[in-house]
BAKOLNU-461675 format. One record per residue (C-alpha): residue in three letters; z, y, x. Coordinates in nm, 4 decimals. Example, Ala and Ser with C-alpha at 12.3 -4.5 7.8 and 13.67 -1.06 7.14 Angstrom:
// BAKOLNU-461675
> r | w | v | u
> Ala | 0.7800 | -0.4500 | 1.2300;
> Ser | 0.7140 | -0.1060 | 1.3670;
***
This chain:
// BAKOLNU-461675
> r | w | v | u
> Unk | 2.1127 | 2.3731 | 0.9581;
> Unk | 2.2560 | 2.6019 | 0.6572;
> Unk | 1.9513 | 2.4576 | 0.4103;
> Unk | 2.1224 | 2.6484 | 0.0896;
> Unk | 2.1404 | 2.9957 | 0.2996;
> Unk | 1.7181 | 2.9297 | 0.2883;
> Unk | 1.6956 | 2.8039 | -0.0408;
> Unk | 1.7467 | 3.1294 | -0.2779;
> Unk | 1.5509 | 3.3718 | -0.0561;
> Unk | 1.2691 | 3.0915 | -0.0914;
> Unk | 1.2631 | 3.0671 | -0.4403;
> Unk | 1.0818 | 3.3943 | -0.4808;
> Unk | 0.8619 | 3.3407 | -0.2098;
> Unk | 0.6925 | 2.9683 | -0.2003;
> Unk | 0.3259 | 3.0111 | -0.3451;
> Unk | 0.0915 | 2.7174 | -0.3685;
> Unk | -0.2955 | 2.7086 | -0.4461;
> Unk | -0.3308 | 2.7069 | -0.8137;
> Unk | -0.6358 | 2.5755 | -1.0070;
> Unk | -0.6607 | 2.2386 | -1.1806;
> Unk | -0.8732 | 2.0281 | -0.8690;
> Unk | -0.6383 | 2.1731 | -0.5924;
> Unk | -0.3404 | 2.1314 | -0.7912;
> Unk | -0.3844 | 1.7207 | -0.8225;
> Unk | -0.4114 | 1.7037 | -0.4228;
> Unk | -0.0820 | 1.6074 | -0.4230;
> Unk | 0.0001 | 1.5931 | 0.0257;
> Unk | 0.2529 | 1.2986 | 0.1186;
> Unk | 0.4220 | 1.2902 | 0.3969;
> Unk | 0.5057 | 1.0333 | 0.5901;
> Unk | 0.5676 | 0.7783 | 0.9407;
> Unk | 0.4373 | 0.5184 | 0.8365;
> Unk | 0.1392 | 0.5170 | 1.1426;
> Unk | 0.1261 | 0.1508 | 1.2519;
> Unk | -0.1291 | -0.0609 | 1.1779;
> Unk | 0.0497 | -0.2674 | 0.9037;
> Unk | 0.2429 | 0.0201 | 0.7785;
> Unk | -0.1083 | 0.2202 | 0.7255;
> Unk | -0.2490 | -0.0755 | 0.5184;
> Unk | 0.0514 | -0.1233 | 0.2799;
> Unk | 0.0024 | 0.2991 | 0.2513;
> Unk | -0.3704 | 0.2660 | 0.1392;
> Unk | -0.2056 | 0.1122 | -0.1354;
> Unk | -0.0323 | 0.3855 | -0.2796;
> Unk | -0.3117 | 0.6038 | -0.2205;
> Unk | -0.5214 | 0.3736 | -0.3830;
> Unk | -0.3023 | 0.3353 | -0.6957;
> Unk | -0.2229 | 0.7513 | -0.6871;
> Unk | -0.6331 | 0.7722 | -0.6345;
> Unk | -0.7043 | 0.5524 | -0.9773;
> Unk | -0.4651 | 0.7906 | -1.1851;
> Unk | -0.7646 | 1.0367 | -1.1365;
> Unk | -0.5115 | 1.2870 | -0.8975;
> Unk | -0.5702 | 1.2508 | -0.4791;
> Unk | -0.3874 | 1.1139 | -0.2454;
> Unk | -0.3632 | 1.3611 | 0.0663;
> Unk | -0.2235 | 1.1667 | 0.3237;
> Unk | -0.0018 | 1.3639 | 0.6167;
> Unk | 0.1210 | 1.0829 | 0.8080;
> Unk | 0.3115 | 1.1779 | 1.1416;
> Unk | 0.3432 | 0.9756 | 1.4088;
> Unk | 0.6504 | 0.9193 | 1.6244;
> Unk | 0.8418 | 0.7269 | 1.3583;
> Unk | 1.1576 | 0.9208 | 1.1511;
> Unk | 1.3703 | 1.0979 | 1.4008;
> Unk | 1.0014 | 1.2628 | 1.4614;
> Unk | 0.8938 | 1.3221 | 1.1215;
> Unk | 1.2357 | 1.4082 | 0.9450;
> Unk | 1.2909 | 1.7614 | 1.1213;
> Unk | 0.8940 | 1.8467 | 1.0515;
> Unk | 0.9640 | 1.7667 | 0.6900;
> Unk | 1.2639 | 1.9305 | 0.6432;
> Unk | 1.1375 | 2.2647 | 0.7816;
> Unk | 0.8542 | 2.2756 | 0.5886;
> Unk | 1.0528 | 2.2534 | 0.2518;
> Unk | 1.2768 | 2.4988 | 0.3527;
> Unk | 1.0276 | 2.7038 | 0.5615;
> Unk | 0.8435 | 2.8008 | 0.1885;
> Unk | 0.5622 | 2.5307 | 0.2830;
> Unk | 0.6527 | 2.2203 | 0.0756;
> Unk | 0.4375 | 1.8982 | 0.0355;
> Unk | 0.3911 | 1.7188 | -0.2866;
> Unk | 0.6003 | 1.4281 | -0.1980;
> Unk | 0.7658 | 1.2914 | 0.1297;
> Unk | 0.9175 | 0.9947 | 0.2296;
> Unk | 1.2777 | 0.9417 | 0.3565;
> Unk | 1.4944 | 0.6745 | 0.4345;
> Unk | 1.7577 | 0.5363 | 0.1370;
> Unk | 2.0763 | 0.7286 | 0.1756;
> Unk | 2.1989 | 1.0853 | 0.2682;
> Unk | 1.9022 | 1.2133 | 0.5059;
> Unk | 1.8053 | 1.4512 | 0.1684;
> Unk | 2.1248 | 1.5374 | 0.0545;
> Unk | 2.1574 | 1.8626 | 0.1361;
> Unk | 1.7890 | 1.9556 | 0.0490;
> Unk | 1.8735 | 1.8107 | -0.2864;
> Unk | 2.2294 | 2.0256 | -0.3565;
> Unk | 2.0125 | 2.3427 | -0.2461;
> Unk | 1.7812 | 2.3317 | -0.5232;
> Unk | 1.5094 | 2.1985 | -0.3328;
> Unk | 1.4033 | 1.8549 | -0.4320;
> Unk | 1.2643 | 1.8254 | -0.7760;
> Unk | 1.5156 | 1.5618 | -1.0847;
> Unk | 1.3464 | 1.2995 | -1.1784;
> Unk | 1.5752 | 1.1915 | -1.4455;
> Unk | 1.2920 | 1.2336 | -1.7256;
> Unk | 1.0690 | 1.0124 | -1.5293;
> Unk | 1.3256 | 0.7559 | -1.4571;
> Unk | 1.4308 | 0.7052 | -1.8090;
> Unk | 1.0826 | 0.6872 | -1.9100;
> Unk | 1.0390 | 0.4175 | -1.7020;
> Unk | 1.4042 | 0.2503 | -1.7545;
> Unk | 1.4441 | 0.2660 | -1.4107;
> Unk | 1.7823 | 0.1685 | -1.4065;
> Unk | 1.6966 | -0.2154 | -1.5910;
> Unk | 1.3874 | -0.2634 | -1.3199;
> Unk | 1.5120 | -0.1554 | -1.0046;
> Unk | 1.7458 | -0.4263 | -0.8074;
> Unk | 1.9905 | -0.3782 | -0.6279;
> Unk | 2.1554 | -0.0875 | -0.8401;
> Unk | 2.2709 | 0.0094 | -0.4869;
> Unk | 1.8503 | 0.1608 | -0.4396;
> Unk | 1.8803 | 0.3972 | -0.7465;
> Unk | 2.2703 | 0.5088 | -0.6784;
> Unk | 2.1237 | 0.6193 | -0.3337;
> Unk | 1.9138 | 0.8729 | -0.5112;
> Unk | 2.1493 | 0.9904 | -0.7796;
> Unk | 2.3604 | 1.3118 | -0.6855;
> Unk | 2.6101 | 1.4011 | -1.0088;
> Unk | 2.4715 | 1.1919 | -1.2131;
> Unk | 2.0681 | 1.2855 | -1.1611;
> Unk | 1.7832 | 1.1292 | -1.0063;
> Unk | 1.5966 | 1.2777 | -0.6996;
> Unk | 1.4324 | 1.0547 | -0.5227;
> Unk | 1.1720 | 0.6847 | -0.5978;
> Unk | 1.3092 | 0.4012 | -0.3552;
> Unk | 0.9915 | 0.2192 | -0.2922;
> Unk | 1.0999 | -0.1276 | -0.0904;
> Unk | 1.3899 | -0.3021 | 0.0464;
> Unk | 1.4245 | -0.2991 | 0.4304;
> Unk | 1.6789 | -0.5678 | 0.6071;
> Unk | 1.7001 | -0.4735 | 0.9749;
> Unk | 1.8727 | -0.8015 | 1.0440;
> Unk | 1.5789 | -1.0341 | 1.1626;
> Unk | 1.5053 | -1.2067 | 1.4896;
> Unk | 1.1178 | -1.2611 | 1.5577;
> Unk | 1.0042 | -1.4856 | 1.8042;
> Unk | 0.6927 | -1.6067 | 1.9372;
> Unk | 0.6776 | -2.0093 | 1.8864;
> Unk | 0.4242 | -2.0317 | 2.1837;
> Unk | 0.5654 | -1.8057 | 2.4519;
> Unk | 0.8906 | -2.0658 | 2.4283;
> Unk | 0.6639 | -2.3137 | 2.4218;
> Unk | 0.5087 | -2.1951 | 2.7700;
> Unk | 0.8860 | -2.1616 | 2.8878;
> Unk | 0.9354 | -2.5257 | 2.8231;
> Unk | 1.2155 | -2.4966 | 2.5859;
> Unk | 1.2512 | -2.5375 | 2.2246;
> Unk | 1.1969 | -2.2483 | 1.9431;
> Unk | 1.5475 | -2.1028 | 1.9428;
> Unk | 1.7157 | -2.1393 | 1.5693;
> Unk | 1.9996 | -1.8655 | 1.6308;
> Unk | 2.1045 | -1.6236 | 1.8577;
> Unk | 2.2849 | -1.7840 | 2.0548;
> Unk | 2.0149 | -2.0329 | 2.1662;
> Unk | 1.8059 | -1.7279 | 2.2116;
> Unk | 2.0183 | -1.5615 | 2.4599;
> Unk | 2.0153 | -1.9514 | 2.6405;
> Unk | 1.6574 | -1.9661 | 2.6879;
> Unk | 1.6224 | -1.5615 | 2.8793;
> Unk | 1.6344 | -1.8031 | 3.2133;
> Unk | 1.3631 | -2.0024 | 3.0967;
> Unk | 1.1486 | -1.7155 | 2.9650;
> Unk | 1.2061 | -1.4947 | 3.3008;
> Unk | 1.0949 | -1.7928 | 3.4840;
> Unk | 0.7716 | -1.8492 | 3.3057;
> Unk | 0.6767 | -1.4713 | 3.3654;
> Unk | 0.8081 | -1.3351 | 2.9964;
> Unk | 1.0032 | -1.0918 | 2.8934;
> Unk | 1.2664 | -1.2628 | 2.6545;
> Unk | 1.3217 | -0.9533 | 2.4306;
> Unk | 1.1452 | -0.6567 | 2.3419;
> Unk | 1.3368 | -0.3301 | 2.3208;
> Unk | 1.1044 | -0.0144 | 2.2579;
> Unk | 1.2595 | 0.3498 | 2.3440;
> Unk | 1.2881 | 0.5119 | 2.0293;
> Unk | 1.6352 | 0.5619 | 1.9682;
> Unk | 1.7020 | 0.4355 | 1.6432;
> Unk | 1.5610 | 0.0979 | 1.7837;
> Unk | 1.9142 | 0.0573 | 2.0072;
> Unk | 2.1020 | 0.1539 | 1.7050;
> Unk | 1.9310 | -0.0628 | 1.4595;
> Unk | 1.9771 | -0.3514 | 1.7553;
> Unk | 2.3464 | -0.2867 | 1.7789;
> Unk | 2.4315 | -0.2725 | 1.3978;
> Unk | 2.2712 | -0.6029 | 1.3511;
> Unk | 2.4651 | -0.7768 | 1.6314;
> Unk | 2.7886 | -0.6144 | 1.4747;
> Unk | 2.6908 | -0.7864 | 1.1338;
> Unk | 2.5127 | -1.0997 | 1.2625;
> Unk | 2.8046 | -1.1974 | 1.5088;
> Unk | 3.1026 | -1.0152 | 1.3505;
> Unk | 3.0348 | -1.1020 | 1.0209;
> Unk | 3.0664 | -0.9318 | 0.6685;
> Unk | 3.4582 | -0.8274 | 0.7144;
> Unk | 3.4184 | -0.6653 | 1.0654;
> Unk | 3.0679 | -0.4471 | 0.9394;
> Unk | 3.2853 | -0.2812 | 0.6213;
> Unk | 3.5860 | -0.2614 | 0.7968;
> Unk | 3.4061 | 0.0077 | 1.0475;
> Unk | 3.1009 | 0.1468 | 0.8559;
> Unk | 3.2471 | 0.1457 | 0.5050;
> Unk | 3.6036 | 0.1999 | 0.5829;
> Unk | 3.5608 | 0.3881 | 0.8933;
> Unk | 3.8392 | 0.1989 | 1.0873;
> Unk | 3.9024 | 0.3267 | 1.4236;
> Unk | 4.1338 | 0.0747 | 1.5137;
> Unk | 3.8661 | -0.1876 | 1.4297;
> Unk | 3.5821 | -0.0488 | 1.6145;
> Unk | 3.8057 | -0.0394 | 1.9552;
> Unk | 3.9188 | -0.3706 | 1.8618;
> Unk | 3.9144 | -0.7128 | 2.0584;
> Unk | 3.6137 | -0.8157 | 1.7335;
> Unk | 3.3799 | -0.5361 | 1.8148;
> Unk | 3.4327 | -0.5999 | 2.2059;
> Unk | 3.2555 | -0.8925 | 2.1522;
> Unk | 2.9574 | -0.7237 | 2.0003;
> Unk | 2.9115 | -0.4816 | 2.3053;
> Unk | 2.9084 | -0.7955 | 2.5278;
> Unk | 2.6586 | -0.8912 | 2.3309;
> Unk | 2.4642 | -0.5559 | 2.3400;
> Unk | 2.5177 | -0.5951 | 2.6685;
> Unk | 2.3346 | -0.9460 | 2.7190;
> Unk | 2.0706 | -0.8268 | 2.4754;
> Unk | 2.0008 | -0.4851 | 2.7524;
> Unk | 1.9590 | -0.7535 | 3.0212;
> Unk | 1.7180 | -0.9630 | 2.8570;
> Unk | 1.5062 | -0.6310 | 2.7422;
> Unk | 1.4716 | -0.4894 | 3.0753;
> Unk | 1.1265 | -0.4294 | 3.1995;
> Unk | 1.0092 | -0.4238 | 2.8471;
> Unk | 0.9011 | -0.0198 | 2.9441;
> Unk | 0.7287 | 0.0550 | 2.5543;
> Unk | 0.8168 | 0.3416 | 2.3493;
> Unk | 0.7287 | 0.2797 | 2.0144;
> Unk | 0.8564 | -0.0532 | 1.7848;
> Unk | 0.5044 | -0.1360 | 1.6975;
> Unk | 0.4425 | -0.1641 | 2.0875;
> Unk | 0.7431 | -0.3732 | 2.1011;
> Unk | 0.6442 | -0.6431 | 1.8319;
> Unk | 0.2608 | -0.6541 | 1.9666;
> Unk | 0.4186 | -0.7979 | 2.3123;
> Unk | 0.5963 | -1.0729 | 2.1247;
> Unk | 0.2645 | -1.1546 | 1.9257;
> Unk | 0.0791 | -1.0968 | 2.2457;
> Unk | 0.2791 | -1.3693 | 2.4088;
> Unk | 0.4343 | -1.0919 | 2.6906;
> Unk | 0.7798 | -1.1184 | 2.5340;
> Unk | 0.9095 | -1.4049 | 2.3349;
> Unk | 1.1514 | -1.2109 | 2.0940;
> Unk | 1.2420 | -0.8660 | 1.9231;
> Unk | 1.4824 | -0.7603 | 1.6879;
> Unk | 1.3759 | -0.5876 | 1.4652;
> Unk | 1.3639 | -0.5183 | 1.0619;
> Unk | 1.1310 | -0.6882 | 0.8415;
> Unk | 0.8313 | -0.4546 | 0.8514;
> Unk | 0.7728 | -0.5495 | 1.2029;
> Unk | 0.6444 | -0.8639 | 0.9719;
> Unk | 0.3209 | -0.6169 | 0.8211;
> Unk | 0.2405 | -0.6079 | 1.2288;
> Unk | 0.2097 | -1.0241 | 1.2624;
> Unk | 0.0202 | -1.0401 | 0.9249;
> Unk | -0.2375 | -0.7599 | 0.9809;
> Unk | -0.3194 | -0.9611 | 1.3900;
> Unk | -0.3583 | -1.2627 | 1.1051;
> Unk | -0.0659 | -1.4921 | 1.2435;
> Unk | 0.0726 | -1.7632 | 1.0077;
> Unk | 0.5064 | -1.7566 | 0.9505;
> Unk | 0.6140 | -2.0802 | 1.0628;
> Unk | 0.3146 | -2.1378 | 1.2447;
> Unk | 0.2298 | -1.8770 | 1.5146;
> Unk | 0.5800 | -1.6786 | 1.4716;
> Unk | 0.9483 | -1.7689 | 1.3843;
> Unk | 1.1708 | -1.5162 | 1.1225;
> Unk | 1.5634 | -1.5460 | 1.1656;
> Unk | 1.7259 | -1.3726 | 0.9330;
> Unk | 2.1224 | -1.2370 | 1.0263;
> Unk | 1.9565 | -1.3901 | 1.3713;
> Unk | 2.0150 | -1.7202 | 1.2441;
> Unk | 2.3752 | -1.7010 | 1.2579;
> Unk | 2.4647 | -1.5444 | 0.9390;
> Unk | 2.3353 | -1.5366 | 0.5338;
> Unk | 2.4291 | -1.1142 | 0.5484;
> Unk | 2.1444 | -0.8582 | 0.5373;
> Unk | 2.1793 | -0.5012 | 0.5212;
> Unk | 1.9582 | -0.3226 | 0.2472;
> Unk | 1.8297 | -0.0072 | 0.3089;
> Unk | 1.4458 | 0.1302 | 0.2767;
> Unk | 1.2077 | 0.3592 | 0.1956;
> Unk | 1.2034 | 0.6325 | -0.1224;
> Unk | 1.0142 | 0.9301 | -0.2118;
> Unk | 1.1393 | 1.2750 | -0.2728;
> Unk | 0.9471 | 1.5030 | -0.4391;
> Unk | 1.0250 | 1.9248 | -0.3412;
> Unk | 0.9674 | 2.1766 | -0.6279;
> Unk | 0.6268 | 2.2859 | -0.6538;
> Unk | 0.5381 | 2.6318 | -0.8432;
> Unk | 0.2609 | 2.5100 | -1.0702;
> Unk | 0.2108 | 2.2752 | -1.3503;
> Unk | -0.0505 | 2.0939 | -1.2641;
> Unk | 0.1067 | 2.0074 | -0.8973;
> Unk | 0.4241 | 1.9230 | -1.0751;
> Unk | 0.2265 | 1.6711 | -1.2972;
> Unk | 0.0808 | 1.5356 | -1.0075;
> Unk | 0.4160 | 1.4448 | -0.9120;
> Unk | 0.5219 | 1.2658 | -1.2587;
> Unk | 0.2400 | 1.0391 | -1.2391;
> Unk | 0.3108 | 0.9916 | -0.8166;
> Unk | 0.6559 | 0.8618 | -0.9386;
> Unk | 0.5556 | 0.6450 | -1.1665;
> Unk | 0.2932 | 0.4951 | -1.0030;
> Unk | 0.5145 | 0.3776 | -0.6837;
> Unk | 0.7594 | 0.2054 | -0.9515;
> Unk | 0.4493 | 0.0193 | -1.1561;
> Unk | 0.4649 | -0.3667 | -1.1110;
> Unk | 0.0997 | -0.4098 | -0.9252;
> Unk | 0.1893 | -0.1006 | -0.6999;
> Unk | 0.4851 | -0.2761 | -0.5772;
> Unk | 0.3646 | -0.6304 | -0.5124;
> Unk | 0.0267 | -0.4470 | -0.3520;
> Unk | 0.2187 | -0.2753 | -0.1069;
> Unk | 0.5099 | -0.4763 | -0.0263;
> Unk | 0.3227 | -0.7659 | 0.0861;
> Unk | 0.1494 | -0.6024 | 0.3057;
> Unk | 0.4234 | -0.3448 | 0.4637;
> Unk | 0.6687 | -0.6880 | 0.5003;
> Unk | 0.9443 | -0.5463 | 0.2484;
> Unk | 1.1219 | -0.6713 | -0.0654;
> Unk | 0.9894 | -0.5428 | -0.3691;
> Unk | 1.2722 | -0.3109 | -0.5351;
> Unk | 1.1925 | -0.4735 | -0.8630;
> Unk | 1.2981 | -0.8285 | -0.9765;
> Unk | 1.0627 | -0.8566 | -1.2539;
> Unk | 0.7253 | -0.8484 | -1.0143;
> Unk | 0.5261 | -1.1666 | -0.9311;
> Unk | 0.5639 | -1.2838 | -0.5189;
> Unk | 0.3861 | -1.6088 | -0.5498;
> Unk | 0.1980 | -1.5241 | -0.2460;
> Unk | 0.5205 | -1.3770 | -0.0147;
> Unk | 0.5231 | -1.6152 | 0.3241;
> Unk | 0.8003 | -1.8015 | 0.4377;
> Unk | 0.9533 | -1.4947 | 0.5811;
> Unk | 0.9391 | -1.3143 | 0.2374;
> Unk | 1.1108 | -1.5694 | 0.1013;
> Unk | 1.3916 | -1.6079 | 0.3158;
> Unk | 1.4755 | -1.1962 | 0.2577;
> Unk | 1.4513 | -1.3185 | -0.1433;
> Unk | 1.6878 | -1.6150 | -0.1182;
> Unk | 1.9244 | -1.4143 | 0.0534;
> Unk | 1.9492 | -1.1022 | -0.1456;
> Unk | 1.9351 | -1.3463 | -0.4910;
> Unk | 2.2362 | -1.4813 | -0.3305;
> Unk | 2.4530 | -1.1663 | -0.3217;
> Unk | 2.4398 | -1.1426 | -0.0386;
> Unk | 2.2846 | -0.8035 | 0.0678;
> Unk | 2.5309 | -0.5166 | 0.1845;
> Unk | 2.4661 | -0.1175 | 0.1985;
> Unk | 2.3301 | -0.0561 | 0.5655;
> Unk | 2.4081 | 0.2026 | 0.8027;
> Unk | 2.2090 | 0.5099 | 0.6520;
> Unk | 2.3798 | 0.4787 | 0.3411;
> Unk | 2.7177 | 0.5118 | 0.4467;
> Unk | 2.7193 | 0.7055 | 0.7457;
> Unk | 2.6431 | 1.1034 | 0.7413;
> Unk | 2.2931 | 1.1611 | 0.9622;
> Unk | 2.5302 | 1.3442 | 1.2153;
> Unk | 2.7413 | 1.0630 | 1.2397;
> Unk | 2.4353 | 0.8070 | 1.2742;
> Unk | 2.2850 | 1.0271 | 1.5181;
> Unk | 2.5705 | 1.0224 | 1.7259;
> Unk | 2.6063 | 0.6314 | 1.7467;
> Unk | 2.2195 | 0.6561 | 1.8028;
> Unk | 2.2499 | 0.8558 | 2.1289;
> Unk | 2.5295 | 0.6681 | 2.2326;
> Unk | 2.3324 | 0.3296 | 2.2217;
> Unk | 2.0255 | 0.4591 | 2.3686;
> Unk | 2.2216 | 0.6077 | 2.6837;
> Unk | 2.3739 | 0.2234 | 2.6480;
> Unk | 2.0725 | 0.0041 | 2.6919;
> Unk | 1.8912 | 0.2825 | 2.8548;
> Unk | 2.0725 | 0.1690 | 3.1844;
> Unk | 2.3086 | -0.0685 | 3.2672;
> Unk | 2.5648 | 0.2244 | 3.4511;
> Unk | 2.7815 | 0.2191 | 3.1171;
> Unk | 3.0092 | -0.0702 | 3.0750;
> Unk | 3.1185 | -0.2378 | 2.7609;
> Unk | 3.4200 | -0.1090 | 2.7354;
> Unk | 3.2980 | 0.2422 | 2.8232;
> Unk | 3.0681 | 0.2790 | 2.5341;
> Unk | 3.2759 | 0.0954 | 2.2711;
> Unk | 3.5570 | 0.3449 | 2.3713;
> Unk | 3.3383 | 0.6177 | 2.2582;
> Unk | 3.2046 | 0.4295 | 1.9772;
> Unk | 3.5481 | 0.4128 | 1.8092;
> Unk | 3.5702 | 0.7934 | 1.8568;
> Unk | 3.2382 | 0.8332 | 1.6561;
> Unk | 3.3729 | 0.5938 | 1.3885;
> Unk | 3.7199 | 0.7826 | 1.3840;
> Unk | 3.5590 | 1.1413 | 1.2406;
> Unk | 3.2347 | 0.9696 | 1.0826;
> Unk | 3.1985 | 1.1068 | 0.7438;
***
C-alpha cells in the first residue's frame, strides 16, 4: 500500500461534521471485544465521558490482523476516526511519515511525558524524528504460561512450575479427557507462541541475536532447532483444541477443558472478569517458568488529523486523559496489563500483576517482536507458524529453514 500517494489528494478532500456537540463525539477504534478487554475499555470511556466530550466506541471484532486493514483504509480512504488503537511499534509508521496521524508533542510536554512514562522504550516507539504521534496506554508481556490448578489436579499430577514439567504432564492430561494446551487459530496466536518459546528456552542472547540483529546464521542454527522441537511438542499437545479466537482459548483452560495456554497477560482480564482467584483457581508463569525475560510491547493510541477545532480538542483532552494516574490504574487492572507509569498506586494488582512488576523493576524487560520487526516481516513469520502448527505435515527442520530466510531480509 503506497499510503503517501493517498495522503495529498486527501488533504483537500476529508470533511467532518462540524458544530460544537458533534465535534466532541470523538469515535475510537478498536479490538478490544472480549469480555475483560470491554470492561478495562469502559474505563476510558468513562474517564473521556467525565471530561464533558463522548466516547463513541467502534470496537471491531476479530482481534488486530482484522481491525488494522479496516483502520488503515479509513484514514487514508478520507474517513478518519478520532482516535484508534495500534499495537507499540511500526504498524503506523507509514500513516505517520504521510502526514496522516496528528504530533502530539504539545500534549506530551504538557504532561512531561517523558519523566512518567516507563520504560523509555513505550514513548521512543511513538517518536518519528524527534516528534510524538502516538499515547502507549499499557505494557503487554506475551511471555506467560496459564494453567488451570484443578484440571492437573483431575489428571493426578502436580501444578507444573515450568515448561518443562508442563510438556511432562500432556500424558496425564490426555488421559484424564483434557486437552493440555490451548492453541486458538488466529494467526498471530502461533507467532506470539513461537517467539516466547525462542525467549523462554533460548534465552536473552539467542532472542537479540535473531530479532534485533537479524542473524541468519543464528536462526538456522543448532539453538533455534531446539525451539522448533519445542514448537513442535507444543502443536502436539494443542491438537483438538479446534477454537478460533484467544478469548475462546483461555475460557477452555478456566472451563477446566484444557489445562494450559500461552498466552500474554491480558488473557489475565478473562480469569478476573469469570471471578477466579491467582494462586488459587489459576497458576501465572512468567518466561514459562524457565526464565526472568519478558518482552514489552502494548497498546497506544494514534490520533489521525481531523479538519475542525473542536474535534481536534477532543483529541488533546483524549490524550491526556489515557496518560492521567486514575485512568491508568482503572484500566490496567482490569485489562491484566502493566501500567506504563511508575508513579501510579497497584496496591490491589494480584499475584500475577506482581510478578510482571518484579520483573520489569528488575531490568529485565526486552523490546518484543512488533517493535523490531517491519509488519511485512512479522507477517511473514506469522503465516509461516500458522501453516506450522496448523498441521503436523511440516517438519522442524522444514519450517526453521524458511524461518532463517525470513530473518535474513527482515527489515
Amino acid at each position: 500500500m503506497n499510503i503517501r500517494a493517498f495522503a495529498a489528494a486527501l488533504a483537500a478532500t476529508v470533511v467532518l461534521p462540524l458544530g460544537v456537540a458533534q465535534a466532541a463525539d470523538l469515535e475510537v477504534t478498536h479490538w478490544w471485544t472480549s469480555g475483560g478487554e470491554a470492561a478495562a475499555v469502559a474505563e476510558f470511556a468513562k474517564a473521556f465521558d467525565a471530561t464533558g466530550n463522548k466516547w463513541v466506541d467502534g470496537a471491531i471484532a476479530g482481534g488486530g490482523s482484522t481491525a488494522r486493514p479496516i483502520m488503515i483504509s479509513r484514514i487514508t480512504g478520507g474517513d478518519p476516526m478520532g482516535a484508534t488503537q495500534f499495537n507499540h511499534g511500526r504498524q503506523a509508521q507509514e500513516l505517520v511519515e504521510a502526514g496522516l496521524m496528528r504530533d502530539l508533542t504539545d500534549v506530551a510536554e504538557k504532561g512531561n511525558w517523558k519523566e512518567v512514562i516507563k520504560p523509555a522504550s513505550l514513548l521512543d516507539s511513538c517518536t518519528i524524528d524527534g516528534r510524538i504521534y502516538c499515547v502507549p496506554v499499557n505494557i503487554h508481556s506475551w511471555q506467560w504460561l496459564w494453567l488451570n490448578n484443578e484440571a492437573f489436579e483431575k489428571a493426578g499430577v502436580a501444578v507444573p512450575k515450568d515448561w518443562n514439567e508442563f510438556v511432562a504432564a500432556g500424558p496425564k492430561l490426555k488421559e484424564a479427557g483434557i486437552h493440555p494446551l490451548a492453541l486458538g487459530g488466529q494467526p498471530w496466536q502461533a507467532n506470539g507462541l513461537f517467539d516466547t518459546l525462542l525467549l523462554a528456552l533460548g534465552g536473552k542472547e539467542l532472542h537479540e541475536k535473531v530479532y534485533v540483529e537479524k542473524d541468519a546464521e543464528a536462526a538456522a542454527g543448532p539453538e533455534v532447532a531446539k525451539i522448533f522441537e519445542a514448537a513442535a511438542q507444543a502443536r502436539e499437545l494443542s491438537i483438538g483444541t479446534n477454537v478460533q479466537d484467544w478469548n475462546q482459548a483461555t475460557n477452555m483452560v478456566i472451563t477446566g477443558k484444557a489445562a494450559g495456554q500461552v498466552m500474554g497477560d491480558w488473557a489475565q482480564g478473562e480469569f478476573q472478569i469469570a471471578g477466579k482467584v491467582a494462586g488459587k483457581d489459576y497458576s501465572c508463569l512468567p518466561g514459562l517458568g524457565v526464565s526472568q525475560y519478558i518482552t514489552t510491547g502494548g497498546d497506544a493510541f494514534y490520533f489521525p488529523v481531523l479538519k475542525d477545532e473542536e474535534g481536534s480538542k477532543a483529541q488533546d483532552a483524549l490524550a491526556e486523559v489515557l496518560v492521567a494516574p486514575e485512568t491508568q490504574v482503572a484500566f490496567n487492572l482490569k485489562k491484566g496489563s502493566l501500567p506504563i507509569r511508575g508513579d501510579v498506586d497497584l496496591a490491589t494488582a494480584n499475584d500475577c500483576m506482581k510478578k510482571g512488576l518484579e520483573i520489569v523493576a528488575q531490568g529485565n524487560a526486552l523490546t518484543s517482536t512488533d517493535q523490531l520487526l517491519s509488519p511485512d516481516s512479522q507477517s511473514q513469520k506469522q503465516d509461516l507458524m500458522t501453516e506450522f502448527f496448523s498441521s503436523t505435515s511440516m517438519t522442524p527442520e522444514a519450517a526453521q529453514e524458511r524461518f532463517a530466510e525470513i530473518i535474513s531480509s527482515a527489515d
